[in-house]
C-alpha positions in Angstrom: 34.3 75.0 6.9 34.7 77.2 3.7 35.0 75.6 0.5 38.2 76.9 -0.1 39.6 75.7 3.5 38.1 72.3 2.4 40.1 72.1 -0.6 43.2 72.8 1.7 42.5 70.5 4.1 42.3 67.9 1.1 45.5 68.6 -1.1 47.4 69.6 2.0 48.3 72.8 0.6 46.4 76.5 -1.0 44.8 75.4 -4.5 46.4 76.7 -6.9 43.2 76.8 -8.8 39.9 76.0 -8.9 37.0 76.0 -11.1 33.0 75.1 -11.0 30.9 72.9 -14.0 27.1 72.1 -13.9 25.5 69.2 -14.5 21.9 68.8 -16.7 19.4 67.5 -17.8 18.1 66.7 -20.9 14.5 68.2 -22.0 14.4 65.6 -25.0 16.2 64.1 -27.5 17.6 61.0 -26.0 20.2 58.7 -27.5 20.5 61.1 -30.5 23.8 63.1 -29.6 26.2 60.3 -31.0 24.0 59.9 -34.3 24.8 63.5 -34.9 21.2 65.0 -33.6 19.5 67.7 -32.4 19.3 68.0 -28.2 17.8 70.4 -26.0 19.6 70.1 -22.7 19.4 72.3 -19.6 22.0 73.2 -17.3 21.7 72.7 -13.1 22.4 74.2 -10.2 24.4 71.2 -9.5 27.6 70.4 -10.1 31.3 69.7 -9.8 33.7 71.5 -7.8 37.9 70.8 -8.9 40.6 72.3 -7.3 44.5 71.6 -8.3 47.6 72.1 -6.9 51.0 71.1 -8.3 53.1 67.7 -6.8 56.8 67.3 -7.9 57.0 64.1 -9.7 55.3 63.0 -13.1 52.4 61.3 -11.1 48.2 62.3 -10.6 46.7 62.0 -7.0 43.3 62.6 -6.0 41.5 64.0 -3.4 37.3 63.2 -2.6 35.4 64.0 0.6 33.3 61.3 -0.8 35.5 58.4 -2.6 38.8 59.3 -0.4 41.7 59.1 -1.8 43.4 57.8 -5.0 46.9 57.3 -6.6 49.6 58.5 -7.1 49.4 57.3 -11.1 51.8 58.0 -13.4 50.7 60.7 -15.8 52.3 58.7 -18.7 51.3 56.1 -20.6 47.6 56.3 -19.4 46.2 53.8 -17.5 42.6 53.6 -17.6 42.5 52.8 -13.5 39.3 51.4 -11.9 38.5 55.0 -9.3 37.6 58.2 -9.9 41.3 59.2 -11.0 40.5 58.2 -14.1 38.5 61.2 -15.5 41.2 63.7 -14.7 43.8 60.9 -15.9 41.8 61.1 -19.2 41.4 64.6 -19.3 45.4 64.9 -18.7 45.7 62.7 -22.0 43.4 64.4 -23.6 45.8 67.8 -23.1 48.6 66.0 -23.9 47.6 65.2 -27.4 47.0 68.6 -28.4 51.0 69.4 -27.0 50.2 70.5 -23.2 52.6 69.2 -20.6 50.6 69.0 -17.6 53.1 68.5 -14.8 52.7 66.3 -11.5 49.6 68.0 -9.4 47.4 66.4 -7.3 43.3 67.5 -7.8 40.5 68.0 -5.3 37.0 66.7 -6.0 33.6 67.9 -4.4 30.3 67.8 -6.3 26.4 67.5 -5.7 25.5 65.5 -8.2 24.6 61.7 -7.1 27.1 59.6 -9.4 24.9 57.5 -11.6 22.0 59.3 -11.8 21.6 60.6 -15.2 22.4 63.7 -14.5 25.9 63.7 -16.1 28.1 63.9 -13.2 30.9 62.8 -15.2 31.0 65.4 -18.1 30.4 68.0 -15.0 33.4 66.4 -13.2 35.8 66.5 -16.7 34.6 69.8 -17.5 36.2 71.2 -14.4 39.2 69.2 -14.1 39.7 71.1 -18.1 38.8 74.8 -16.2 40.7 74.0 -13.0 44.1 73.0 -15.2 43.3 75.6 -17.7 43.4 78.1 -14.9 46.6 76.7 -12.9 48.5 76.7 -16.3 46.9 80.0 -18.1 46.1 77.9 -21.2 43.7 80.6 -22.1 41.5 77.8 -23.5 37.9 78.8 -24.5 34.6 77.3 -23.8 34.4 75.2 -26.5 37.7 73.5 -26.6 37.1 73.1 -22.8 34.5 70.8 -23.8 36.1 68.9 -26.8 38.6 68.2 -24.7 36.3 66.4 -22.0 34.7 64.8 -24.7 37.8 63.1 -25.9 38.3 62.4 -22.3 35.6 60.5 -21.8 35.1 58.7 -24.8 38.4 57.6 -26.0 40.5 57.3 -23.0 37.7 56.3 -20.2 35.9 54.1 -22.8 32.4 55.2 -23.1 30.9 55.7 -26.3 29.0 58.9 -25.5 28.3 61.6 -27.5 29.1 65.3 -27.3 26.2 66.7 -25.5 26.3 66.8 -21.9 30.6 68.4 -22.1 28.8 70.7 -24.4 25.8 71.8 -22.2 28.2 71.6 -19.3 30.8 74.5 -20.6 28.4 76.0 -22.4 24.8 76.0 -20.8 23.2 79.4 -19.6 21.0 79.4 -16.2 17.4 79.0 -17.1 17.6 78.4 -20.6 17.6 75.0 -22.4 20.6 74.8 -25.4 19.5 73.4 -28.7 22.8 72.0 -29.8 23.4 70.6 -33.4 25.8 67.5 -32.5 26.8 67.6 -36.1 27.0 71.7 -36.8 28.3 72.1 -33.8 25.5 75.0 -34.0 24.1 76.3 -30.3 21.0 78.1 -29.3 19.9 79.1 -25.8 15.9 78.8 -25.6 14.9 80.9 -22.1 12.2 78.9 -20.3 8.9 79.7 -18.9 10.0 79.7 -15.2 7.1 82.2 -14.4 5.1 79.3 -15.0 6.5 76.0 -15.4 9.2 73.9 -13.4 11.3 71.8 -15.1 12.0 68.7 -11.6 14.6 66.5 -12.1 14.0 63.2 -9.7 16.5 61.1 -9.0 14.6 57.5 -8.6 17.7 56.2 -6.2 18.4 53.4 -8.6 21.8 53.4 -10.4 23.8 52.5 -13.7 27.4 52.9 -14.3 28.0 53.7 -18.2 31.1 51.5 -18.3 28.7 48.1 -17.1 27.9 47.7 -21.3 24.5 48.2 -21.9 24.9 51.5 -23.4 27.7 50.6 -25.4 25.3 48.1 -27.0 22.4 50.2 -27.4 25.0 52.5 -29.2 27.1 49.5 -31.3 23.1 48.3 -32.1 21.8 51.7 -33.6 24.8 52.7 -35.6 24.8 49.0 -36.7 21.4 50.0 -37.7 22.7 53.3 -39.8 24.9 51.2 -41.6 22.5 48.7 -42.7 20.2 51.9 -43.7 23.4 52.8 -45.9 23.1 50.3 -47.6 19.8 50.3 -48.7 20.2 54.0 -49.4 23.4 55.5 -50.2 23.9 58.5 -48.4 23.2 58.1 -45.1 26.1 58.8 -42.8 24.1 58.7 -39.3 20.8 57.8 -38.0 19.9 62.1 -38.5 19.4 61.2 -42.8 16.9 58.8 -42.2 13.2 59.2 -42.7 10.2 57.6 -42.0 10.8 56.1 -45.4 13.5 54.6 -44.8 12.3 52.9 -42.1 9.7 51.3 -43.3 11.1 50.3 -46.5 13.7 48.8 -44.0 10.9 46.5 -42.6 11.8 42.7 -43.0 15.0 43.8 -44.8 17.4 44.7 -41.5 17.7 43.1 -37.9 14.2 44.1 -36.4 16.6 44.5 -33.1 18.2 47.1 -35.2 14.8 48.8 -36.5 13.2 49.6 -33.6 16.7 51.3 -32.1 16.9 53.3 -35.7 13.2 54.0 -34.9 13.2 55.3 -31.9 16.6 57.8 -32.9 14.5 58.9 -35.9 11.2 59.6 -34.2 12.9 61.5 -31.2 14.8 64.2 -33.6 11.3 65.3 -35.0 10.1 65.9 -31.2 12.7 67.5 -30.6 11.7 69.7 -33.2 8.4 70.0 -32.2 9.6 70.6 -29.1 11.4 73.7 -29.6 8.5 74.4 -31.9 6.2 74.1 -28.6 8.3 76.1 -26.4 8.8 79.5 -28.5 4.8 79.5 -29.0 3.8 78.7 -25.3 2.6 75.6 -25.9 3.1 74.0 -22.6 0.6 70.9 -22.7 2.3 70.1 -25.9 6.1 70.3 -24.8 4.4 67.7 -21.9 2.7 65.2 -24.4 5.9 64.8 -25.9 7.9 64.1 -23.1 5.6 61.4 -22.5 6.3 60.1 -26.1 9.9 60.0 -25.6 9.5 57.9 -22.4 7.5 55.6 -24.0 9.5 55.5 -27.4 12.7 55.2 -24.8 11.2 51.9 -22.6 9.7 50.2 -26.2 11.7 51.2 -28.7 15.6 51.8 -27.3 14.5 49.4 -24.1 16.8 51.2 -21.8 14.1 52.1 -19.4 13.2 50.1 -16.0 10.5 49.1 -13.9 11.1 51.6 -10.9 11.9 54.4 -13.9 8.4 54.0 -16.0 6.5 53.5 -12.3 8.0 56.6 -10.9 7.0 58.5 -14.4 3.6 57.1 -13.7 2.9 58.3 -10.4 4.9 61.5 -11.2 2.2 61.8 -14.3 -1.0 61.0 -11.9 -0.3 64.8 -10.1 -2.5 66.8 -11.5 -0.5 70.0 -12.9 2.1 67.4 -14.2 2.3 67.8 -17.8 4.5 65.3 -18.9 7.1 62.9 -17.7 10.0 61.3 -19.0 13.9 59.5 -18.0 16.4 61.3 -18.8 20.0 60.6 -19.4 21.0 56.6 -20.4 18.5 55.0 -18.9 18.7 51.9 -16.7 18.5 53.9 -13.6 19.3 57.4 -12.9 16.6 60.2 -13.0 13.2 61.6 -14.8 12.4 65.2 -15.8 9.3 66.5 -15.2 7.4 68.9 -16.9 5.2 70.8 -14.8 3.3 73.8 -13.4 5.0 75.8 -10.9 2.3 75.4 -8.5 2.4 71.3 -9.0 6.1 71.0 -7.5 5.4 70.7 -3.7 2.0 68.3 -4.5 4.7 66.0 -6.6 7.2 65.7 -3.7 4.5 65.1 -1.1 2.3 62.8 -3.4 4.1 60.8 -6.0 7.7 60.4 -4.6 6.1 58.0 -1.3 4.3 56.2 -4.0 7.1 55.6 -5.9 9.1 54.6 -2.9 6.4 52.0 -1.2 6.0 50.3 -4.8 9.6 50.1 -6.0 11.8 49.8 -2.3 13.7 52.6 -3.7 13.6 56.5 -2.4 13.1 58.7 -4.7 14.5 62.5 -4.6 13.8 66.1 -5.8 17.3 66.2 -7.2 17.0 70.0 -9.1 13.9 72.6 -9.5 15.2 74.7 -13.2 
């Protein structure tokens, strides 16, 4: 069956429009976005598939191969419901504060992300609910309002407090190129990868999160507690970007320790990210890997939002030789790793480390994306 006869099969009628958003992964700079810092994402293969079609009424139904289906909902007031209708319900509110009447419709879902697996399946999902209603209503909307718009979505209507990067990397990502996005310019770079050379694996470990459980909300509610207590100290410091090594250690004794170690880790992860970048454009390959493995180890010590199936499937990822560095990506507590690696190292990681993984953790790891 055709995509587009599986969309008609599921809205019981011809889409009126449909539209395609990836989802990514994150090279490094982890919990950063929402302290207005420096990230160097990469777009996937993978993604979410939306297709709309109108409804009369002034309700929202929704349509999953996957999930099944969901609603009606009222379009107005919003209703942060407990199923996937959410996002678009979001997204819908979203429109309808900058003045867009988005009448009764009724939206199709597919994707190939696994939900959960840091990966940023639901940025990819609001991303192209915006392009599939942009489309069915010729909004003439552009990229970047495309992903403001899922950003306001997700973070004031769903609930999570998230940053802007992964609706950012999501509408504006380019294939085989990781985007160093300013979350405070709003300033974008594409940065083409070595792909003659290196791989760029995104595992899924098979253990999940849901962002809405609370732990990330309190990693986020500790480290901007942690900017304000910074603030304090010294005046003019908006976000966890202004502070310095300094800071920090002048901190010591003076703030919640809890506090220190999450404004630590922030602050330490924005200059690899630099030297990141730094490493890529001169080729530095074993470099770019050595500080992946700082940022996992920073992310389970520091920020604490790693687990024991994530840091043992970094490890035996890590023991291949070829593997240059290894890190989780995304939230943490579940989800996926990247991997930074030569080419020729892929098919020895998938046939070596993943059965490890899986006979030490009861979990089964997958090759979720090759950039």
């Amino acid at each position: 069956m055709s995509e587009s006869d599986e969309f008609e099969r599921l809205l019981g009628q011809r889409p009126a429009a449909r539209a395609f958003a990836p989802g990514r992964v994150n090279l490094i700079g982890e919990h950063v976005d929402y302290h207005d810092g420096v990230v160097l994402p990469v777009p996937l293969d993978q993604g979410t598939w939306v297709a709309v079609a109108p409804e009369p009424g002034r309700t929202l139904r929704c349509e999953s191969p996957v999930f099944g289906p969901a609603g009606p909902y009222p379009l107005e007031p919003f209703s942060r419901v407990d199923d996937y209708a959410v996002y678009p319900l979001a997204l819908i509110a979203a429109l309808r504060e900058r003045g867009v009447d988005v009448p009764g419709c009724v939206i199709g879902v597919r994707g190939t992300l696994p939900i959960g697996g840091g990966v940023s399946s639901s940025a990819s999902y609001l991303v192209a609910t915006a392009r599939a209603i942009d489309a069915w209503l010729g909004l003439g909307l552009d990229a970047a309002t495309h992903a403001a718009l899922a950003y306001r979505a997700e973070r004031e209507f769903v609930g999570v407090a998230c940053g802007t990067m992964d609706q950012t990397v999501a509408a504006l990502g380019r294939p085989g190129h990781a985007l160093r996005f300013d979350c405070r310019t709003g300033a974008t770079t594409s940065i083409p990868l070595p792909r003659d050379r290196i791989a760029v694996v995104v595992v899924d470990s098979g253990t999940r999160r849901d962002l809405r459980d609370g732990r990330f909300n309190a990693r986020v509610q500790e480290s901007t507690a942690a900017a304000r207590e910074l603030a304090a100290l010294r005046p003019g410091i908006r976000a966890l970007r202004d502070v310095t090594p300094a800071d920090l250690e002048a901190a010591a004794g003076r703030i919640d320790p809890v506090r220190l170690r999450r404004a630590r880790h922030v602050v330490d992860e924005l200059a690899r990210v630099d030297a990141f970048v730094d490493a890529l454009r001169a080729g530095d390959d074993a470099r770019c890997g050595s500080l992946l493995d700082a940022s996992h180890a920073s992310l389970r010590d520091l920020y604490e939002v790693s687990t024991e199936p994530l840091d043992a499937l970094v490890a035996e990822c890590r023991a291949i030789p070829g593997v240059l560095g290894a890190r989780l990506t995304g939230a943490g507590f579940g989800g996926s790793i990247v991997v930074w690696c030569r080419r020729e190292a892929t098919h020895a990681l998938e046939r070596d480390a993943l059965p490890k993984a899986h006979v030490s953790n009861g979990v089964q790891p997958r090759v979720l994306a090759v950039v």
